[in-house]
Legacy VTK file of the C-alpha trace (Angstrom):
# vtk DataFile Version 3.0
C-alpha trace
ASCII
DATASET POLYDATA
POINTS 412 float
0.000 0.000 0.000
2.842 2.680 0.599
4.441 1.749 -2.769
1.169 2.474 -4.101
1.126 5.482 -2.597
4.677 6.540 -3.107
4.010 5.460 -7.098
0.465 8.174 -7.324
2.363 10.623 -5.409
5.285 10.385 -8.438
2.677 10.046 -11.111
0.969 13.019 -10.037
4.513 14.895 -9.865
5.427 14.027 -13.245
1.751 15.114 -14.468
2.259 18.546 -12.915
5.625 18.944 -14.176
4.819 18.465 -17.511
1.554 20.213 -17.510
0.901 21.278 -21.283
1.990 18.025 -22.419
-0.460 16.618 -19.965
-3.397 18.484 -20.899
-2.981 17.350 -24.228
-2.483 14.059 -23.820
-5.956 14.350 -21.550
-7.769 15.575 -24.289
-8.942 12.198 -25.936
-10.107 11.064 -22.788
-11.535 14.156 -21.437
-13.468 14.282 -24.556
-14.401 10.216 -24.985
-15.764 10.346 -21.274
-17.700 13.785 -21.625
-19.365 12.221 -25.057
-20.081 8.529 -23.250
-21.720 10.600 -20.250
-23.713 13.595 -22.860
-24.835 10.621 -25.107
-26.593 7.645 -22.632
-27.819 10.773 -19.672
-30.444 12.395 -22.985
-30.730 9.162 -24.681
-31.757 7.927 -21.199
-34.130 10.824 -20.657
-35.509 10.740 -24.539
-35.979 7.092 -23.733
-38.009 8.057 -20.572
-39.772 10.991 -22.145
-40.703 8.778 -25.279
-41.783 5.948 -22.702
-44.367 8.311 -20.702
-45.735 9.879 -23.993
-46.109 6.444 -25.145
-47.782 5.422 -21.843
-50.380 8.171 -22.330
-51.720 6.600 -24.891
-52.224 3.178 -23.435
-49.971 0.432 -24.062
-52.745 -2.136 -24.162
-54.456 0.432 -26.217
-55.492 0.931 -29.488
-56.820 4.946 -31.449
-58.053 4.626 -34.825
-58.241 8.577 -36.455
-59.784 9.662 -39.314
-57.563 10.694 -41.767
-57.231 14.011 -43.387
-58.794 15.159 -47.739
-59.489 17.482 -49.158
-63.017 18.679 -49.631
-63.441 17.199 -53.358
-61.898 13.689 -52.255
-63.789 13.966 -48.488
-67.162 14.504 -51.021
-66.686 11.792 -53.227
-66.086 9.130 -49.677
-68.648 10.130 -48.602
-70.500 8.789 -50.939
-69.726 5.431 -49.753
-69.145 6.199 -45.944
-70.125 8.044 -43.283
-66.138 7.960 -41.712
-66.072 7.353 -38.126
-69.401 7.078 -36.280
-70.515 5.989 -32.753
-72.089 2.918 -34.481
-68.309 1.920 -35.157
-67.335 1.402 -31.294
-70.838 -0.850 -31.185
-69.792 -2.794 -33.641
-66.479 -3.392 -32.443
-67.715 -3.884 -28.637
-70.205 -6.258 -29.877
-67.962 -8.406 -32.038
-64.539 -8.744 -30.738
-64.806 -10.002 -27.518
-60.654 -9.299 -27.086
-62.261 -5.691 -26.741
-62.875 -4.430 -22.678
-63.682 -0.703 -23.278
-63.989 1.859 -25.892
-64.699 5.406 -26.199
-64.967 8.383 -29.105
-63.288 11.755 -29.219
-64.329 14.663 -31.938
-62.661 17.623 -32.337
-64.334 20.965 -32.052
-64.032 23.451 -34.713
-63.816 26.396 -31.920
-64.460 29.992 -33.396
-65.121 31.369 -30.108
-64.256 30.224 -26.850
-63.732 32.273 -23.625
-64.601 33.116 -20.209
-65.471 36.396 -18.497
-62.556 37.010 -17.685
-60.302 36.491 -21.357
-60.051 34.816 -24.279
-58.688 31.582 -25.379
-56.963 30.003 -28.801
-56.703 26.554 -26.993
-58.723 24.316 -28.682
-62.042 21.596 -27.411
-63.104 18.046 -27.869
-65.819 16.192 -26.706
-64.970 12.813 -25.339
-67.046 9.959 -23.484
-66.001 9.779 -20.304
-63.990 7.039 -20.250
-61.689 8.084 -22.455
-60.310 9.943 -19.375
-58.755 6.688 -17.866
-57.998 5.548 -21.380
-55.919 8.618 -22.276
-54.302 8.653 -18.606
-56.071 12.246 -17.868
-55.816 12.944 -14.093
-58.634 15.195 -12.497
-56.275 18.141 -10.190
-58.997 19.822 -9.107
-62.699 19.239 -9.003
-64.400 15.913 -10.519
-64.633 14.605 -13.955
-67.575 14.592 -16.083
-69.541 11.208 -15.279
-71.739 8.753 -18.011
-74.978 9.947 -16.738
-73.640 13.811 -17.805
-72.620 12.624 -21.198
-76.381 11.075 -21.679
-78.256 13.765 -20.209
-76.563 16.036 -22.290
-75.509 18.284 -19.410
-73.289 20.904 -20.376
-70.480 20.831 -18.281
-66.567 20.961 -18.928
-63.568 19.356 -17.591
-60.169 22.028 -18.770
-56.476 21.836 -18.612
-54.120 23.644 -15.920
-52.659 25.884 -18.717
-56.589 26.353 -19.848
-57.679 27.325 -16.341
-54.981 29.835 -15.783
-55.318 31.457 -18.510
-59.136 31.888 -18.550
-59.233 32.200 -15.031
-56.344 33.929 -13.587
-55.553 34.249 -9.621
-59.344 32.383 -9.442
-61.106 29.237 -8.909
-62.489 28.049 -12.271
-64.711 25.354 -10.827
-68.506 26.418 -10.779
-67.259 29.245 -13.574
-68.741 29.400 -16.851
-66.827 29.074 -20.306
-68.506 29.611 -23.928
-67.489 27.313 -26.613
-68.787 28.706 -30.099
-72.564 29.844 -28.688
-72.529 27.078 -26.082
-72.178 28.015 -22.418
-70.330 24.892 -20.129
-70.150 25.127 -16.328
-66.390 24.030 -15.455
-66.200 21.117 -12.874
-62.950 19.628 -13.304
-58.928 20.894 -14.010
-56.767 18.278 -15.371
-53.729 17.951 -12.919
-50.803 19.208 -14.636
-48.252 16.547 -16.464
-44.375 17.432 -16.673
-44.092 16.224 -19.889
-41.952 18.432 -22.493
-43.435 17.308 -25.356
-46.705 16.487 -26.971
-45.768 14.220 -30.094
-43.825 10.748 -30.277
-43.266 9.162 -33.854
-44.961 12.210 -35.943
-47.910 11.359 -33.717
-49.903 14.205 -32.017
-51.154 13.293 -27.950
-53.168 16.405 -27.887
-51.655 18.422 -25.530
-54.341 18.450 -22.681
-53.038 21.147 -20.456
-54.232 23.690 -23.145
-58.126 21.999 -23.913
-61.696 21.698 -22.896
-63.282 18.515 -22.842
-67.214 18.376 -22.385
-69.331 15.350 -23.284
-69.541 13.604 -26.462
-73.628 13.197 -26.524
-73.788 17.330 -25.461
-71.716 18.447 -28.186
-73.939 15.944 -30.604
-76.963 17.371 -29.341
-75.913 20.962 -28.413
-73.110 21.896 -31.498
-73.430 22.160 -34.833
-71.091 20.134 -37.493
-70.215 20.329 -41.352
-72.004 18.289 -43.562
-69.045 16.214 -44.701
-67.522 15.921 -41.312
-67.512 12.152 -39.521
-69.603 12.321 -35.943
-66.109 11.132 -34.329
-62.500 11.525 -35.549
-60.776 9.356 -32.926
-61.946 6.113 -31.386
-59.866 4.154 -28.445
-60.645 0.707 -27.551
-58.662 -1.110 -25.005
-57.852 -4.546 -25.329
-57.282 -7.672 -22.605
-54.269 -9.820 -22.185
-55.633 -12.469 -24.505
-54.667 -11.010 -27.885
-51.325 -8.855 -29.426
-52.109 -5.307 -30.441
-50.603 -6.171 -33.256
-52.671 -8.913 -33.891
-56.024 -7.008 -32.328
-55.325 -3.861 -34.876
-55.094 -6.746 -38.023
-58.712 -8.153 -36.750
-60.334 -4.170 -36.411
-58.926 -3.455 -39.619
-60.709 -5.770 -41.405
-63.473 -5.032 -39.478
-63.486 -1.676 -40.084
-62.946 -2.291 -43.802
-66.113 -4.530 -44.141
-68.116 -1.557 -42.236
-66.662 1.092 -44.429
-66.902 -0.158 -47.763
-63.331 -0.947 -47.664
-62.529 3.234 -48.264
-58.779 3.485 -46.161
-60.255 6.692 -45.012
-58.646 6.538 -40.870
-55.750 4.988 -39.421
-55.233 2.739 -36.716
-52.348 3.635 -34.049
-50.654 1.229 -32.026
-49.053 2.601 -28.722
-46.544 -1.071 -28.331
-45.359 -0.733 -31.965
-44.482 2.544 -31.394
-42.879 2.033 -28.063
-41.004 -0.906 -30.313
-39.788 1.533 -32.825
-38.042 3.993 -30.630
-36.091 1.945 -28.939
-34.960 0.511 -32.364
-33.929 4.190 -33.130
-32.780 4.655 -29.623
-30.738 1.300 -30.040
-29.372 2.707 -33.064
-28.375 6.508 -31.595
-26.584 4.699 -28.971
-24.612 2.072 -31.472
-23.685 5.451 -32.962
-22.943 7.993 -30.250
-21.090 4.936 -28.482
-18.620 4.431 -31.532
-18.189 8.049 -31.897
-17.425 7.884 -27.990
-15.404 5.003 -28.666
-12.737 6.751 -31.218
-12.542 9.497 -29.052
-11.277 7.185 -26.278
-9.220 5.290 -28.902
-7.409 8.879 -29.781
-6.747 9.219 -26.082
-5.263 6.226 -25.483
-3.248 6.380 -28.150
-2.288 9.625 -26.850
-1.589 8.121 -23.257
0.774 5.440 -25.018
2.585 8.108 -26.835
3.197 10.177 -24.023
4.798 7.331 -21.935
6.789 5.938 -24.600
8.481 9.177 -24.748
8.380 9.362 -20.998
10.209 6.012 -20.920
13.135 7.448 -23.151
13.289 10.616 -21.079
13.913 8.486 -17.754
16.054 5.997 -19.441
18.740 7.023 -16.553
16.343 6.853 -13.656
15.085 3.348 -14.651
18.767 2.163 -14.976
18.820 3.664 -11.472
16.313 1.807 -9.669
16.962 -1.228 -11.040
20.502 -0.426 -10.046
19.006 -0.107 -6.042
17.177 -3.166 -6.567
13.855 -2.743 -8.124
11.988 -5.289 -9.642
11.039 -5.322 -13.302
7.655 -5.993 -11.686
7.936 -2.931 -9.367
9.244 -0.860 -12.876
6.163 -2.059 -14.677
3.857 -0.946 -12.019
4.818 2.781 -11.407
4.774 3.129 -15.330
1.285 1.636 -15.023
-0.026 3.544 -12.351
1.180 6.855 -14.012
-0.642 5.725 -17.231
-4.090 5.498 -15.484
-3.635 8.557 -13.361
-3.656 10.082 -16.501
-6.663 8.232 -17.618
-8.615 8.901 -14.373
-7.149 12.588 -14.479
-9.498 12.880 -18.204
-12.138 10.688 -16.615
-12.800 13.543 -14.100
-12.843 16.191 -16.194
-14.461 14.018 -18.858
-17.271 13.760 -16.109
-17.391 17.567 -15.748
-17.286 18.130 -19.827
-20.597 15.472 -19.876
-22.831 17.312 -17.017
-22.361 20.685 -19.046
-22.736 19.401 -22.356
-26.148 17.434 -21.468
-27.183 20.946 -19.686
-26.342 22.691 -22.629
-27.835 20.475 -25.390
-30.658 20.380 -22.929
-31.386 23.957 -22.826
-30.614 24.597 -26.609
-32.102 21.720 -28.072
-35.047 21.115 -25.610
-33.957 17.617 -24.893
-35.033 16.080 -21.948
-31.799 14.608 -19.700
-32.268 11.547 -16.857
-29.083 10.727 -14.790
-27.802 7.329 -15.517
-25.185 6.229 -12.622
-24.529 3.396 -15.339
-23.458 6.095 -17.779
-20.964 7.300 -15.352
-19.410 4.056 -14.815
-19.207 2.742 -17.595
-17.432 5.927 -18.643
-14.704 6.071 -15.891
-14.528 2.394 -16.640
-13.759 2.157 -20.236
-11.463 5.245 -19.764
-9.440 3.605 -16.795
-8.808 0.572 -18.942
-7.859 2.315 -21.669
-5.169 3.847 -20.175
-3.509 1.117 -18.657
-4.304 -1.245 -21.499
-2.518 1.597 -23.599
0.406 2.125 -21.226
1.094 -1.571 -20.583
3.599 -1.674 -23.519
5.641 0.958 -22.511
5.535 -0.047 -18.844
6.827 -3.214 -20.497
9.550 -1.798 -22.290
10.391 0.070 -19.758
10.760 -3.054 -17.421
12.414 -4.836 -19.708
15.627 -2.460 -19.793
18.952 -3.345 -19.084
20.027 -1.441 -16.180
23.650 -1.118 -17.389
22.464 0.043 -20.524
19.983 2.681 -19.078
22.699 4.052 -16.524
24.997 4.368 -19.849
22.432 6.500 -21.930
23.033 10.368 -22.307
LINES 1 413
412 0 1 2 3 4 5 6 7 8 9 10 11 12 13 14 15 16 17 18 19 20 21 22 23 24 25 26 27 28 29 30 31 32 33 34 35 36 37 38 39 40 41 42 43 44 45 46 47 48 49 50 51 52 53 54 55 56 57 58 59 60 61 62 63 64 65 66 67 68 69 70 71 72 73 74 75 76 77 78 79 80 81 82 83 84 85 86 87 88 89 90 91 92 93 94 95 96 97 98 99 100 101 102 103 104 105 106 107 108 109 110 111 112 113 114 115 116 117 118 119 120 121 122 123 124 125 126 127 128 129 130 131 132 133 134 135 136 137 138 139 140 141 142 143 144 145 146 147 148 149 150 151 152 153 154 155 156 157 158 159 160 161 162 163 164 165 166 167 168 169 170 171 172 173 174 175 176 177 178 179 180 181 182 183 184 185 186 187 188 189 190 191 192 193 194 195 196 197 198 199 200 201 202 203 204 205 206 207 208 209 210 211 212 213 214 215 216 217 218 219 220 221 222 223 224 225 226 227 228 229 230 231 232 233 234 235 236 237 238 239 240 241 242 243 244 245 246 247 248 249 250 251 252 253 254 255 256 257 258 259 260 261 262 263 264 265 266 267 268 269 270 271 272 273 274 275 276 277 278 279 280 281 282 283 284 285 286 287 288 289 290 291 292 293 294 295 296 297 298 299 300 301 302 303 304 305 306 307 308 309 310 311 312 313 314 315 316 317 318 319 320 321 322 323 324 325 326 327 328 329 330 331 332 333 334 335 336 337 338 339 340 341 342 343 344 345 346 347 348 349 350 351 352 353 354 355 356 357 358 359 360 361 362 363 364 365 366 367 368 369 370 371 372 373 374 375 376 377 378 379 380 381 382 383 384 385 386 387 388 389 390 391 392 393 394 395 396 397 398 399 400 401 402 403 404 405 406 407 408 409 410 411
């Protein structure tokens, strides 16, 4: 243990001596370890991020939208179906039994909506209420609007926390009125407020809720107005039991769905587990890519490390012929070269740690990313950079072992 100690103390000497030369030779490291760390903490936190998002939708879920025409193409499917219609969540209820609950969600066309206290450009949907559970929508404040609302056509409103402090600032929104288009709503509910920083995963919009009303499908039917062309619903969700794959499930509602439709590909169906599926393919494939990036970078620095003791060998040619002179061991030899090597490494491992915090802050607050702490990533960092440098300055601890001492004490 004091030989060990005696060895850092030198290694840490000869660092500080030759301090330019040691900065640069740090530089592959510092900069292999800061990408390592950068890379897996927002890969960790987009994988997180993507995870919840994905979550939100239901992972033993399935949403089948209407897709977007144009008015000439919408006219002429029309002719053949009615798009998305209450009658389509019946039909799938009643004949796949793989089904446990379903709900409908239309979209609003808002030209007005506001409180007495301010406007709003956030926009509304009317949704049974079960799509609250199904969409993971947590009441803050309030209640949620119940089945016997939605059938009675009561005209009450559930908003997000953005929603309700905008419309209703430094006040209680619940028992306040809001007017969507000419429709007055009494508010009963606020969403509680989600942390996410995003609202889309895979091109795929979630609807950002902290900025909507949601009042009862059967009101809005009975209470709004619509376009002639427009579908009654423009997203359905049906949740599905342990029995059956989504992937399978979505195969059997497509067909379904086809047959009901006059086989017009006029909506698509969404499945949350495929999606989950394909980002961590494309997370699997950042990290193969950061990692080999990370990986040259670390290469570079050891090759740096192995430079800088080769020439460090040569320098000391005298001092080695020395100690082995007073009795050291080629083991002994081998070992202080060794431990200077990795002091060098764990020297750019350290700052390497510092360059990876910042650089995850920064791409964090320029790029919006969202960053998660991996203790893993730090690790496996230090680790890899540790054994680079002594697997890089094993040869010239070797060669310098291997001198003869006679030689050494005879070298100018």
């Amino acid at each position: 243990m004091n030989t060990l100690k005696i060895n850092l103390q030198h290694a840490v000497s000869e660092m500080l001596h030759h301090k330019l030369r040691t900065l640069l030779t740090l530089l592959g490291m510092v900069f292999g370890v800061g990408a390592v760390i950068a890379m897996l903490s927002i890969g960790e936190g987009a994988q997180a991020e993507a995870t919840r998002l994905i979550e939100k939708m239901g992972l033993r879920n399935l949403v089948i939208e209407e897709k977007q025409f144009d008015t000439e193409s919408l006219r002429e499917i029309r002719e053949d179906t009615l798009g998305l219609h209450s009658n389509d969540i019946k039909a799938l209820a009643e004949s796949l039994p793989f089904i446990n609950k379903s709900c409908g969600e239309k979209t609003v066309k808002t030209w007005s909506l506001f409180s007495p206290h301010a406007n709003s450009d956030g926009s509304v949907k009317a949704i049974s209420p079960a799509c609250f559970e199904m969409a993971n929508l947590q009441i803050g404040k309030g209640a949620l609007f119940t089945e016997e609302d939605n059938t009675r056509f009561r005209q009450v409103a559930v908003i997000g926390s953005e929603m309700a402090a905008h419309l209703f600032p430094d006040q209680d929104p619940i028992g306040q009125n809001i007017k969507v288009n000419h429709l007055w709503l009494e508010v009963i509910g606020v969403l509680q407020k989600d942390d996410l920083s995003k609202d889309e995963i895979q091109g795929i919009k979630l609807g950002a809720e902290h900025n909507q009303v949601f009042l009862p499908l059967e009101t809005a039917f009975k209470r709004l107005k619509y376009e002639t062309l427009e579908s009654q619903i423009d997203t359905i969700r049906v949740g599905l039991d342990e029995s059956i794959k989504p992937q399978v499930a979505s195969l059997a509602i497509d067909k379904l769905l086809k047959r009901r439709h006059g086989n017009i590909d006029d909506y698509q169906i969404i499945v949350p587990a495929s999606l989950l599926n394909q980002q961590n393919q494309t997370q699997q494939i950042f990290t193969i890519v950061m990692s080999s990036i990370a990986g040259i970078s670390l290469l570079v620095g050891g090759i740096g490390i192995m430079n800088i003791m080769l020439a460090t060998v040569l320098e000391r040619t005298k001092e080695i012929g020395l100690l082995r002179a007073l009795g050291a061991r080629k083991a002994d030899i081998k070992n202080q070269f060794l431990i200077e090597s990795a002091t060098i490494a764990a020297a750019g491992a350290v700052l390497g740690i510092v360059m990876g915090v910042v650089l995850s802050f920064l791409i964090q607050s320029f790029a919006d990313w969202p960053v998660a702490w991996s203790p893993f990533a730090i690790v496996l960092a230090v680790g890899v950079c540790l054994l680079t440098g002594v697997v890089f300055g094993y040869y010239p601890a070797k060669q310098a072992a291997e001198l003869d001492p006679i030689e050494a004490l005879q070298k100018n």
